[in-house]
C-alpha positions as CSV (number, residue, x, y, z in Angstrom):
1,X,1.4,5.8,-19.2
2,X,5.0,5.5,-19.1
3,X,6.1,1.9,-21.3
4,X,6.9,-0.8,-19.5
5,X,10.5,-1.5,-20.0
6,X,11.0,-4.9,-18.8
7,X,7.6,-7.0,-19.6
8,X,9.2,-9.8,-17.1
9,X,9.3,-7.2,-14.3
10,X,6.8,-4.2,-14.6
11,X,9.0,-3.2,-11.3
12,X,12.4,-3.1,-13.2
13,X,12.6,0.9,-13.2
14,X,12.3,0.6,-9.6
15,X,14.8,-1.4,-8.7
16,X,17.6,-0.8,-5.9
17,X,18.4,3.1,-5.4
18,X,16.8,4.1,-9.0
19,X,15.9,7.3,-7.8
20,X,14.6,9.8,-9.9
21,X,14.9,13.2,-9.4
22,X,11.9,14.5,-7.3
23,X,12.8,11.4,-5.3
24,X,16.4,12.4,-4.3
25,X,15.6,15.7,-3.9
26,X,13.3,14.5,-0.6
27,X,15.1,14.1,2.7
28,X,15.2,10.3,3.7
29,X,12.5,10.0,6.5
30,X,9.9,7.4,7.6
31,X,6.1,9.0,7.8
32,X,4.1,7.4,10.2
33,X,0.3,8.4,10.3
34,X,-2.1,6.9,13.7
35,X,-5.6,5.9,12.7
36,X,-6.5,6.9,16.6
37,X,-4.5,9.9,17.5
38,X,-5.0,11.6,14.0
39,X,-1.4,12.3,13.8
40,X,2.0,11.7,11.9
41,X,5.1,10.8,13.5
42,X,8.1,11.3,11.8
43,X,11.1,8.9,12.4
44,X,15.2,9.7,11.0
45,X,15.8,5.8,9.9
46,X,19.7,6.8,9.9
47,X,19.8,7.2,13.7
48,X,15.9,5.5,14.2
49,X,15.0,8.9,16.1
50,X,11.3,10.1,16.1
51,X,12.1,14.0,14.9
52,X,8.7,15.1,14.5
53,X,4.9,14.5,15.9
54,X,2.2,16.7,13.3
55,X,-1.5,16.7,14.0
56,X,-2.8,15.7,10.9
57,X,-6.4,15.3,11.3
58,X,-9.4,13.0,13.4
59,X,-8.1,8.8,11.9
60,X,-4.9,9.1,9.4
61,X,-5.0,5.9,7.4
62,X,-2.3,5.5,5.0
63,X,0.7,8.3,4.2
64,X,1.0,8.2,0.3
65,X,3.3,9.6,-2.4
66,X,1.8,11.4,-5.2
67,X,2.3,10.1,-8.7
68,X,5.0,12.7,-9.1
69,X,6.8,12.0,-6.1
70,X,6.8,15.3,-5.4
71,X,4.6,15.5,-2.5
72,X,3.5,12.8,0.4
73,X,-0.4,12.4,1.0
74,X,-1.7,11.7,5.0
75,X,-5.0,10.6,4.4
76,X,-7.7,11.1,6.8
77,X,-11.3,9.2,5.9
78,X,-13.0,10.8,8.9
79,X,-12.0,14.7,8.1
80,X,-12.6,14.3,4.3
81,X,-9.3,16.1,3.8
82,X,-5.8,15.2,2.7
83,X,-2.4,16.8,4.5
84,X,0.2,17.0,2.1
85,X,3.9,16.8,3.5
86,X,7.0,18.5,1.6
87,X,9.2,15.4,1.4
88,X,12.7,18.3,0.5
89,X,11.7,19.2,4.0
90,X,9.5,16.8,6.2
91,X,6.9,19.1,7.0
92,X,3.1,19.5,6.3
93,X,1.2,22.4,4.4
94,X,-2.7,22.9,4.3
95,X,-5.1,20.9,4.0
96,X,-7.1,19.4,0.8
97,X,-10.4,18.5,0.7
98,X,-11.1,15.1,0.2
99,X,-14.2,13.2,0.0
100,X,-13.3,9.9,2.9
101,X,-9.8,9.1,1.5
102,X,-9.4,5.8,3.4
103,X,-6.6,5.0,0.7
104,X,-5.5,6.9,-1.9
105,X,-4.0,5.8,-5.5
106,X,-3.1,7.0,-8.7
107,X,-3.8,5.9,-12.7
108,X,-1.2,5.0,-14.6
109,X,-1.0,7.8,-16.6
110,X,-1.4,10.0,-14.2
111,X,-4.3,11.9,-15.4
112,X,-6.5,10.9,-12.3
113,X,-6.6,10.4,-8.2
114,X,-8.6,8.1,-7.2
115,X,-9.8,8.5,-3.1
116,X,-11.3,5.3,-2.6
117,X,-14.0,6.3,-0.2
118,X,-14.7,3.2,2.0
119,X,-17.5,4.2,3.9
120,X,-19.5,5.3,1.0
121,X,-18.4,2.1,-1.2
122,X,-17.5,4.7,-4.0
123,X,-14.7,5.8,-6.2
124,X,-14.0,9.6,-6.4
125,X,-11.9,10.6,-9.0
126,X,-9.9,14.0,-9.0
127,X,-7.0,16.0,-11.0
128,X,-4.3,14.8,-9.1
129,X,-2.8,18.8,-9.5
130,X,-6.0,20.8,-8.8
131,X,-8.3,18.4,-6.4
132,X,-11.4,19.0,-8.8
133,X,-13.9,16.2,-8.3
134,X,-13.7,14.9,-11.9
135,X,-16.2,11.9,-11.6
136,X,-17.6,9.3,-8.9
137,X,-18.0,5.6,-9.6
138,X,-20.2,3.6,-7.1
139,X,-19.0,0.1,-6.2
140,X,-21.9,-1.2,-3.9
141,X,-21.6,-4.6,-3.9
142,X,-17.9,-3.7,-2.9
143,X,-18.7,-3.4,1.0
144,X,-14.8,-2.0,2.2
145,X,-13.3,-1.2,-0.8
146,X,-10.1,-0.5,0.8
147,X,-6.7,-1.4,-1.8
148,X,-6.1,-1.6,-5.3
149,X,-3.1,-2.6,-8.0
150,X,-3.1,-2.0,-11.5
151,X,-2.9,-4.1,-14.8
152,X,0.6,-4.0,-16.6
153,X,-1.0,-1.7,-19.5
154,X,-2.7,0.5,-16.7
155,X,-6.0,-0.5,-18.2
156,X,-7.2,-2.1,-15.5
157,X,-7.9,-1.2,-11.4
158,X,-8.8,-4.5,-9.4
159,X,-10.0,-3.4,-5.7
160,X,-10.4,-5.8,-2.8
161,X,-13.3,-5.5,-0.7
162,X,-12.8,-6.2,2.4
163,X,-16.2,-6.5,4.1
164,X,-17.3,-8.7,0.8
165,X,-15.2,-11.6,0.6
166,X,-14.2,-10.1,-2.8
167,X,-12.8,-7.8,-5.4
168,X,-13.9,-5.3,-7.6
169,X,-11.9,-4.9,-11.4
170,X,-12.6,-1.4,-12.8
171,X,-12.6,-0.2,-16.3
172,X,-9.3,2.7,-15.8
173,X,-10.9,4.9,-19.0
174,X,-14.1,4.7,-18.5
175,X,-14.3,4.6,-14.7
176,X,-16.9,1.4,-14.9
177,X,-17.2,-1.6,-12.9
178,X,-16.4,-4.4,-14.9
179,X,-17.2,-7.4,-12.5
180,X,-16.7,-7.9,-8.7
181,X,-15.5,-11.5,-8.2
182,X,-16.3,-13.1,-4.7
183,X,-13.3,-15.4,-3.3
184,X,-13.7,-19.0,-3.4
185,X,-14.3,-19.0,0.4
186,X,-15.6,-15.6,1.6
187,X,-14.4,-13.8,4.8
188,X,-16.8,-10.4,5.3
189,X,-15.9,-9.3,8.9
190,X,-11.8,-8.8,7.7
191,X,-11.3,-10.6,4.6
192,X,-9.3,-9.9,1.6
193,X,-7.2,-6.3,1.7
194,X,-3.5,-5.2,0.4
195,X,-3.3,-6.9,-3.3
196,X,-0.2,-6.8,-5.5
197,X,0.1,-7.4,-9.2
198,X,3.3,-10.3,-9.8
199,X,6.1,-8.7,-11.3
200,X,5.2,-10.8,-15.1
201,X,1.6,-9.4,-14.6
202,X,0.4,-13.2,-14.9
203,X,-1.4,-13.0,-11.6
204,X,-2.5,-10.6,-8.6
205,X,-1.6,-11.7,-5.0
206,X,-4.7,-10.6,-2.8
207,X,-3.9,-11.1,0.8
208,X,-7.2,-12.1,3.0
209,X,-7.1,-11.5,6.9
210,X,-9.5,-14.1,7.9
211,X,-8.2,-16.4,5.6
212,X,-4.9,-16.2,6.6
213,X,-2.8,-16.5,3.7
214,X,-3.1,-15.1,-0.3
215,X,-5.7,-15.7,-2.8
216,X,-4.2,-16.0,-6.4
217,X,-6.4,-14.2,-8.7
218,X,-5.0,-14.3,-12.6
219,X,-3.7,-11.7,-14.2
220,X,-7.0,-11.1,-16.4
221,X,-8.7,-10.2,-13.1
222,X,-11.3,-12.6,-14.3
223,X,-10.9,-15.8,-12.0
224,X,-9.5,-16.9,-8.7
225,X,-6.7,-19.6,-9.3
226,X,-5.9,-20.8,-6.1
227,X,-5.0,-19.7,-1.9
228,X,-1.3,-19.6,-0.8
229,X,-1.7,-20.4,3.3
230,X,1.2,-17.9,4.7
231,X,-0.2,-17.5,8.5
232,X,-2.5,-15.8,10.4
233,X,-4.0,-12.6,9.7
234,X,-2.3,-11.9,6.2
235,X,-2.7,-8.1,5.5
236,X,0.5,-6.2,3.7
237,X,2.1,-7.0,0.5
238,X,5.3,-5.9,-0.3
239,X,8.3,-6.3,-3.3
240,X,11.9,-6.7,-2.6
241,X,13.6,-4.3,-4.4
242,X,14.9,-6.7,-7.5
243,X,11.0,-7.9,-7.3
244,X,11.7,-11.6,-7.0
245,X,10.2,-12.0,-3.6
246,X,7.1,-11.0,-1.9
247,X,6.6,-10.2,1.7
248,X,3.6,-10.9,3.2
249,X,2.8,-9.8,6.7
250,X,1.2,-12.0,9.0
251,X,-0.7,-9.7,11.8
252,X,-2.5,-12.1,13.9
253,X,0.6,-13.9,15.0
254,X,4.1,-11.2,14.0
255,X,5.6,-12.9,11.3
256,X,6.1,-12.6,7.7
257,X,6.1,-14.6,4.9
258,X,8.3,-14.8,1.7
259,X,7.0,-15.7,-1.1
260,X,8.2,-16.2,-4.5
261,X,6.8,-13.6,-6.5
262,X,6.7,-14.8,-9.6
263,X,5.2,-18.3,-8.8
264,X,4.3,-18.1,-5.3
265,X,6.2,-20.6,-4.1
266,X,6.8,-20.4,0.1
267,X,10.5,-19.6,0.6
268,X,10.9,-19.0,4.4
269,X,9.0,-17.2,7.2
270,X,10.6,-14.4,9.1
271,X,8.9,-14.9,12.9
272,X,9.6,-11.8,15.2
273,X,10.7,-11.9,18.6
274,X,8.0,-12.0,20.9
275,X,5.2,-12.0,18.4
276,X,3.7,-8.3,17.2
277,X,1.1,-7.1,14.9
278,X,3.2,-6.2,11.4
279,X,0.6,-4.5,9.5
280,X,2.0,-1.8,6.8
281,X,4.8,0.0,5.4
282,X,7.0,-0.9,2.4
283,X,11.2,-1.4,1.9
284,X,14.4,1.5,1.7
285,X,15.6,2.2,-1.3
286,X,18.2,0.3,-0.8
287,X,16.3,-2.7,-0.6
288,X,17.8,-3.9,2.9
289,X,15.2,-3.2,5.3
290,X,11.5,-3.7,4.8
291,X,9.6,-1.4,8.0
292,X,6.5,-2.2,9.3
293,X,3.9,-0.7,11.5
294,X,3.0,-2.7,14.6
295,X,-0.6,-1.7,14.6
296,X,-1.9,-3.2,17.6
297,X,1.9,-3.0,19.5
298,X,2.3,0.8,19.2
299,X,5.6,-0.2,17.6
300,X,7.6,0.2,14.1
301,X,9.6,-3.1,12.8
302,X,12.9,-2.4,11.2
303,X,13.0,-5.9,9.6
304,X,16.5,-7.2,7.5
305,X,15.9,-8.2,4.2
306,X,18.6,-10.5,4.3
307,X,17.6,-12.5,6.5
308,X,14.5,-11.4,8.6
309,X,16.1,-10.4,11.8
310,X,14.5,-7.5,13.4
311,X,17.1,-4.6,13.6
312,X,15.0,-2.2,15.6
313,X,11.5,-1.6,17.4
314,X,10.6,1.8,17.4
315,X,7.6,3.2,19.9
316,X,5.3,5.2,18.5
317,X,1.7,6.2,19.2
318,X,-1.3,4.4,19.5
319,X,-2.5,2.0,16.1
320,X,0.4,3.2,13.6
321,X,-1.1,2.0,10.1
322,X,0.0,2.6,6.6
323,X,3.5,4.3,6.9
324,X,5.7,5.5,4.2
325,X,9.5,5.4,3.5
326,X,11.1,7.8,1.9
327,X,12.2,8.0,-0.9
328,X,11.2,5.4,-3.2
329,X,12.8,4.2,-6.4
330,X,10.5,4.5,-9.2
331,X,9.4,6.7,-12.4
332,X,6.0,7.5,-10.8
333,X,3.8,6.5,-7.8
334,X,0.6,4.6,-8.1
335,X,-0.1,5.3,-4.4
336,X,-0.9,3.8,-1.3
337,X,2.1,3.7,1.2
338,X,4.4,3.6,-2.3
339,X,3.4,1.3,-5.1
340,X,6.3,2.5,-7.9
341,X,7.3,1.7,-11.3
C-alpha cells in the first residue's frame, strides 16, 4: 500500500485538484448509472448537459473508479457483469463478468477487487487486472452487505450490513471475518449503509437510514461509541476536499448535513429547495460542488460547497443511484462512487 503521508489526514494526497496522471488524462464528466432502467447517463458538469445515454445492463448500482484510475466500473448486481467506461473518452467497452457486483471496492494495495455480492451475503475477490475469481469469503450473518471503508494501514475492511442492524470487520490478508458488530439500536428493513473512516483514522462514521443520523464506531472497528442524529434517512457520506467536513445526505427529507469530521461535531445543515431524495455521488475536484443523485426525484443536485445552495437540478432517468464525478484527486481508488487517497 502506498504510505500514508499525513497520519492526521489519510486524505491529504487527495486534496483540492491533486490529480495524478491517469486522472487528468480522463475527460471531466459526471457518470450517472439507474438501478431501474439499467443505464448510464452521462452529464458535461461545465455546461450541465446530459451528452450521452449507454445501456449498461438490467439494475446499475454504483459507477466506480478502478484503483488505477484508469478505467470507471458500472456495476450491475442483476446481470453479474461489470461495464467498464474509458474515462480519456466517456465511452463504454465490453462487458466483465461479475459474480452480483452490488458495490464494488478495492484493497489498499491494490492486489485485490472485492465485488461485494449482496444477495448472496458473500465477498468475491478478483485480480483487479484479469477478473480471475481469486477467493470467496461468506459473511452470513451480514444480511445486505452493501459499503465498506478501509483501516489507515489497509489492514482492515469494515462492511455495513444493511438488512442486519450491523457491520461486518474483515481480516484484508487473509480474507476472514473478524467480528460483525450489531448497532446499539438495530434497524434491519434499511439500516446502517455508506461508512467513512475520519480523516485521523480514530473512528468510522456509519450512516443508518432508519436511524436517521450516524453511528460512531472507533477506529479499532471493535465498538460502537456513540449516534450523531443528522436527519431523516441518512444514507451518503462524503469528504470536502481538505477533509475537515463531512457531508451527510439526509434522503427522507432533501437535506444534508455537515459534520465535523474529525470530531463529529454538527456544523450546519444544507436544506434543499423543495425537499428531494439526495442519495449518492461525491465532490469536483475542485472541491466546490458536492453532486448528488436524487433517487426517488429523477433528479441530480449540483450542491455549493460553500455554502449549500443548490446550483443546478439536472433530470435524469428513473432511480439515479451511485454516480461518479470525474476525475478524482487521489494516488489510487478504493472504490465505490470514488473513495481516494
Amino acid at each position: 500500500m502506498p504510505p500514508v503521508s499525513d497520519r492526521h489526514n489519510v486524505y491529504a494526497d487527495a486534496g483540492a485538484n491533486m490529480l495524478s496522471p491517469a486522472a487528468q488524462a480522463g475527460k471531466p464528466l459526471v457518470y450517472v448509472p439507474h438501478s431501474r432502467s439499467g443505464d448510464v447517463w452521462v452529464i458535461d458538469p461545465a455546461t450541465f448537459a446530459v451528452v450521452g445515454h449507454y445501456p449498461a445492463g438490467v439494475e446499475i448500482q454504483h459507477v466506480v473508479p478502478s484503483y488505477d484510475m484508469t478505467t470507471l466500473y458500472a456495476s450491475d448486481d442483476k446481470g453479474n457483469h461489470l461495464l467498464p467506461f474509458d474515462p480519456r473518452t466517456g465511452l463504454p467497452g465490453a462487458p466483465i463478468p461479475v459474480v452480483d457486483p452490488y458495490n464494488l471496492y478495492f484493497t489498499p494495495d491494490g492486489s485485490f477487487a472485492v465485488s461485494v455480492a449482496e444477495a448472496h451475503r458473500e465477498l468475491v475477490w478478483y485480480d483487479p487486472h484479469t477478473w480471475a475469481q481469486r477467493d470467496v469469503t461468506p459473511v452470513p450473518g451480514c444480511a445486505g452487505i452493501d459499503h465498506a471503508d478501509f483501516s489507515p494501514d489497509g489492514r482492515t475492511a469494515v462492511f455495513t450490513c444493511e438488512f442486519a442492524g450491523a457491520v461486518a470487520v474483515v481480516d484484508v490478508p487473509s480474507h476472514h471475518v473478524l467480528r460483525v458488530i450489531p448497532m446499539p439500536q438495530r434497524h434491519t428493513h434499511m439500516g446502517p449503509q455508506d461508512i467513512k473512516l475520519a480523516p485521523d483514522g480514530s473512528v468510522y462514521y456509519v450512516a443508518d437510514v432508519d436511524g436517521n443520523g450516524v453511528w460512531v464506531l472507533d477506529g479499532a472497528a471493535t465498538k460502537v461509541l456513540r449516534f450523531i442524529p443528522t436527519g431523516r434517512g441518512a444514507h451518503g457520506l462524503y469528504l470536502s476536499r481538505d477533509a475537515r467536513q463531512l457531508y451527510v445526505t439526509n434522503r427522507g427529507e432533501g437535506s444534508i448535513s455537515v459534520l465535523d469530521a474529525y470530531t463529529g461535531a454538527p456544523v450546519t445543515k444544507w436544506q434543499l429547495p423543495g425537499g428531494g431524495s439526495p442519495d449518492m455521488g461525491n465532490v469536483t475536484a475542485d472541491g466546490s460542488q458536492l453532486w448528488l443523485s436524487g433517487r426517488y426525484d429523477r433528479t441530480v443536485y449540483v450542491v455549493s460547497t460553500k455554502d449549500g445552495s443548490l446550483l443546478r437540478k439536472i433530470p435524469v432517468g428513473n432511480e439515479p443511484h451511485g454516480l461518479c464525478v470525474w476525475p478524482q484527486p487521489g494516488r489510487y481508488s478504493l472504490g465505490h462512487t470514488g473513495i481516494t487517497r
